[in-house]
C-alpha positions in Angstrom: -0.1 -15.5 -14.0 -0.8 -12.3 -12.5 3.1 -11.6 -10.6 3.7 -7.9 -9.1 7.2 -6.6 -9.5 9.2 -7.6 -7.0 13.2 -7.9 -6.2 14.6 -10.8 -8.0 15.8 -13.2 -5.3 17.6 -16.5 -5.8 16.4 -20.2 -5.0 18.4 -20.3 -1.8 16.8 -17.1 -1.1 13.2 -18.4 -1.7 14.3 -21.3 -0.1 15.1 -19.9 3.2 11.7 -18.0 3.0 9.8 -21.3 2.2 11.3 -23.0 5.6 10.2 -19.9 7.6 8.9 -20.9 10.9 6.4 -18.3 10.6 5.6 -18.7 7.0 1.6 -19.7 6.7 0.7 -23.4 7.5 -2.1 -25.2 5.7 -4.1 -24.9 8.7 -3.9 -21.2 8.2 -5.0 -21.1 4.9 -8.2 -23.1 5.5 -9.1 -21.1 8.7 -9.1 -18.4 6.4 -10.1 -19.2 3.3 -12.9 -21.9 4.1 -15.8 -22.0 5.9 -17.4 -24.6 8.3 -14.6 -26.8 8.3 -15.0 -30.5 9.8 -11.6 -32.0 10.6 -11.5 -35.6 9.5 -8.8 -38.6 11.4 -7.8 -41.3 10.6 -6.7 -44.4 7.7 -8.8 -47.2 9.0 -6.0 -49.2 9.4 -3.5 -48.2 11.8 -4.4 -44.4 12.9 -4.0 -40.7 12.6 -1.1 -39.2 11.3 -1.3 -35.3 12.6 1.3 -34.0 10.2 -1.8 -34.5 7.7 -5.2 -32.6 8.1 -7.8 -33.0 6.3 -11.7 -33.0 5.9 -14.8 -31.1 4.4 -15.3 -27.4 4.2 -17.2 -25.3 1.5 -15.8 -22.1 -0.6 -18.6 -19.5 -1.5 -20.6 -22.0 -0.7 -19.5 -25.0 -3.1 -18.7 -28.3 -0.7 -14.9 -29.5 -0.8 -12.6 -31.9 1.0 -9.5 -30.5 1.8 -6.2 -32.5 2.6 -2.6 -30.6 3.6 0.5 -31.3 5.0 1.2 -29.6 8.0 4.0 -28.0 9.8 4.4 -26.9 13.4 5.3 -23.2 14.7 7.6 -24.1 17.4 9.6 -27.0 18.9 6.2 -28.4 20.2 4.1 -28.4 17.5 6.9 -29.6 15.1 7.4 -32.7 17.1 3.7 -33.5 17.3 3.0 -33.0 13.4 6.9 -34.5 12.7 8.3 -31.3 11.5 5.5 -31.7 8.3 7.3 -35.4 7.4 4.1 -37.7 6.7 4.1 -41.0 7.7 2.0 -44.0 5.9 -1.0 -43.7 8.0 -1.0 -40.1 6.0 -0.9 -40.4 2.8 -3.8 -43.3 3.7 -5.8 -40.7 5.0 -5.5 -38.4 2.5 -6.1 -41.1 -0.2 -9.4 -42.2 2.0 -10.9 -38.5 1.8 -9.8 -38.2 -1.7 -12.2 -41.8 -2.3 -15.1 -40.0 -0.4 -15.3 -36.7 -2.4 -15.5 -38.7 -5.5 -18.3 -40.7 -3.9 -19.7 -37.5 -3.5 -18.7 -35.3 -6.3 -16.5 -32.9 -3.9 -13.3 -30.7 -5.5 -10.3 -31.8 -3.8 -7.8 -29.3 -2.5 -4.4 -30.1 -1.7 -2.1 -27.9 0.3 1.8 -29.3 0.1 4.7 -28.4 3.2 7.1 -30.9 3.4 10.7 -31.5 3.1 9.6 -34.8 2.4 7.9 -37.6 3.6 8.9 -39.4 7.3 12.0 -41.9 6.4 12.3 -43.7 9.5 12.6 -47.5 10.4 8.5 -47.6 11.7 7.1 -45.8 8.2 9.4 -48.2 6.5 7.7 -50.7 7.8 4.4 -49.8 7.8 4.5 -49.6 4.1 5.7 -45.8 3.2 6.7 -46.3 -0.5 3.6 -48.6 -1.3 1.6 -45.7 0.5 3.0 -42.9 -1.9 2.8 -44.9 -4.8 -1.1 -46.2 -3.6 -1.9 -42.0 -3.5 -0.2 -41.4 -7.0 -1.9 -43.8 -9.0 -5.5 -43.1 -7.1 -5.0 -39.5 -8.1 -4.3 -40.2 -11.4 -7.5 -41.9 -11.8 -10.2 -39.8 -9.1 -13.4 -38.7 -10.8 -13.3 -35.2 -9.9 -11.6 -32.3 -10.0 -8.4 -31.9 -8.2 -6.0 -29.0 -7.5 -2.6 -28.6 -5.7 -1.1 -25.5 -4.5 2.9 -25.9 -2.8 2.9 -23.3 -0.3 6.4 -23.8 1.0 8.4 -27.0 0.5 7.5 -29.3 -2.3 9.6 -32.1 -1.0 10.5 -35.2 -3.0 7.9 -38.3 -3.3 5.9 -36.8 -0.3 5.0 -33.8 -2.3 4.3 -35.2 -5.1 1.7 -38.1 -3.6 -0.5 -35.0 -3.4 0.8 -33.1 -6.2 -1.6 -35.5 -9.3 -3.7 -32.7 -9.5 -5.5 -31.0 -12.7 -4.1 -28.0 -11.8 -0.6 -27.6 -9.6 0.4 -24.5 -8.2 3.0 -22.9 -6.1 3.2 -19.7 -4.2 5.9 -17.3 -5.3 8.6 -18.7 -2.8 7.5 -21.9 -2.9 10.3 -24.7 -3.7 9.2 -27.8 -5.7 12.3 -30.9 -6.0 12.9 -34.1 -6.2 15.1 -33.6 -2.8 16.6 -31.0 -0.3 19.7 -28.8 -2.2 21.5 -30.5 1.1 20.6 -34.0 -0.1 21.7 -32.8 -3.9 24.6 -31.9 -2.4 25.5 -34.7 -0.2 25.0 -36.8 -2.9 26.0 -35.4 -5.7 29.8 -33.8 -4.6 29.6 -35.2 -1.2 29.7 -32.4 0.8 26.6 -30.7 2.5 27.7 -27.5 3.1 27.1 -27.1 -1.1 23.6 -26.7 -0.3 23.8 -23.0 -1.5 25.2 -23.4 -4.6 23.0 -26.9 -5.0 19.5 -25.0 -4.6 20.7 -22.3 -7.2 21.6 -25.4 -10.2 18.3 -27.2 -9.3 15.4 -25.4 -11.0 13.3 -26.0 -7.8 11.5 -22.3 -7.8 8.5 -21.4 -8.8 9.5 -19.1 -12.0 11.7 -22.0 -13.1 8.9 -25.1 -12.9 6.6 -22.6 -14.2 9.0 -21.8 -17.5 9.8 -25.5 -18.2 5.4 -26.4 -17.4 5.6 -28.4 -14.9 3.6 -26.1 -12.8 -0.2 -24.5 -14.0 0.3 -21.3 -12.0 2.1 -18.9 -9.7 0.5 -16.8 -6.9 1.8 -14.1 -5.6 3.3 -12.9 -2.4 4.4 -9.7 -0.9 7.7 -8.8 -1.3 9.0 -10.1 1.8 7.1 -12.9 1.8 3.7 -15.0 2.8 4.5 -14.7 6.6 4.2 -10.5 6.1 0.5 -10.2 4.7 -1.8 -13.6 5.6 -5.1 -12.0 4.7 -3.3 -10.8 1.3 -2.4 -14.4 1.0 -5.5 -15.9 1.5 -7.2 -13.5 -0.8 -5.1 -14.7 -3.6 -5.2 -18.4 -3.6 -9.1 -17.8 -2.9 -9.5 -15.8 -6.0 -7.3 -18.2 -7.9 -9.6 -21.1 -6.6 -12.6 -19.6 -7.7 -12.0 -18.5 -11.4 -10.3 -22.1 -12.0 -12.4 -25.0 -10.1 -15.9 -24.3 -11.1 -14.7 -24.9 -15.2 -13.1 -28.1 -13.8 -16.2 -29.0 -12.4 -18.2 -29.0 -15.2 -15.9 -30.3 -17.3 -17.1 -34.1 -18.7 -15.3 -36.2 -16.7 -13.4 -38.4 -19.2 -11.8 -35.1 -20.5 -11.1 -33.8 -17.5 -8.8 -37.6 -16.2 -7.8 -37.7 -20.3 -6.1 -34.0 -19.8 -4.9 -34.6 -16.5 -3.0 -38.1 -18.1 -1.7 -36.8 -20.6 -0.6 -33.2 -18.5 1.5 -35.8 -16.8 2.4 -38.0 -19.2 3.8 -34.7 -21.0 6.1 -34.3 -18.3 7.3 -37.8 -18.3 8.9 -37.3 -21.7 10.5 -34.2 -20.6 12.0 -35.4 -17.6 13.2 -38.5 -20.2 
């Protein structure tokens, strides 16, 4: 964990960073950190979510399938990607490309935005837990090398049905929870306007996931943040991406699911 010094901020701090508008989307990083990128739509079964993108690219040269959840820059683009909120026909996707690089020995690479996924009436009823639950026990069993990397918000079940990776990362003001510090709040004293003090009792930042293992690695940012310094970004999670996949892709494959059970398995007993 290579981490410059840098001013020692708190989780509602890093918080408010992660939800930038202007903070980095996934579609920034793989403009800039892949090369001929084909754009892939679609679940087969009921259609295209937008707030996930995904398809084939290469790294250096090495063929990958790429899957993230993305986020929109204004009012616009928030409404057509659902303010980064998958919906069933989503995770679908994602799990469909994740099938076809197996089928074809591709690294997968999973970028994670999202206060969480879409909770209304029409995911409901197109099957939104079943989808999430479909994604996490597919990932826990793919036949090839998988990594994660939360770039902003690390949002509750819809993170974490593309977070059941061999490696998980998160970006220096990345957040990572089981739910939003307002939810925490709301629930836990019944008042939302906790959030503040909610997000600082959590453990959702990077340093704290990171101390208890729950996360592999942490990249870092510039001081101010991702959104200051996108080509020093982009240089950081590529060189992380290089020295770490190709070991995973040689690694015998029954190792490599073995480690990756028990890495989450481990994390199981300490959440119990």
């Amino acid at each position: 964990m290579d981490i410059e010094e840098s001013k020692d901020l708190s989780a509602w701090e890093r918080l408010n960073i992660a939800r930038r508008i202007d903070r980095p989307t996934t579609l920034d990083y793989i403009k800039n950190i892949f090369d001929s990128f084909i754009e892939l739509h679609g679940d087969r079964e009921f259609g295209d979510d937008p707030s996930v993108v995904g398809g084939i690219a290469k790294i250096q040269g090495i063929p990958v399938t790429v899957i993230g959840i993305q986020k929109g820059r204004n009012t616009k683009e928030n409404i057509k990607r659902n303010f980064g909120m998958p919906n069933p026909e989503g995770y679908r996707k994602s799990l469909r490309l994740m099938k076809q690089a197996e089928k074809f020995k591709r690294p997968v690479i999973c970028f994670i935005d999202t206060p969480g996924a879409y909770c209304g009436i029409g995911a409901e009823e197109r099957g939104q837990g079943s989808a999430i639950a479909e994604n996490i026990m597919g990932m826990s069993a793919l036949k090839t090398p998988i990594i994660s990397i939360v770039i902003g918000e690390g949002g509750s079940g819809g993170a974490l049905a593309l977070a059941v990776a061999d490696q998980v990362w998160m970006l220096k003001n990345a957040i990572y929870s089981v739910l939003s510090p307002e939810g925490f709040a709301s629930i836990l004293w019944r008042d939302g306007k906790r959030a503040e003090e909610a997000a600082n009792v959590m453990k959702i930042t990077a340093d704290d996931l990171f101390g208890y293992g729950i996360i592999d690695k942490i990249i870092d940012e510039p001081e101010e943040g991702a959104h200051t310094d996108l080509n020093h970004m982009c240089k950081n999670i590529k060189d992380a991406l290089l020295e770490v996949m190709p070991g995973l892709m040689v690694k015998d494959m029954e190792i490599l699911l073995q480690e990756r059970y028990d890495k989450f398995r481990e994390i199981g007993r300490f959440e119990e």
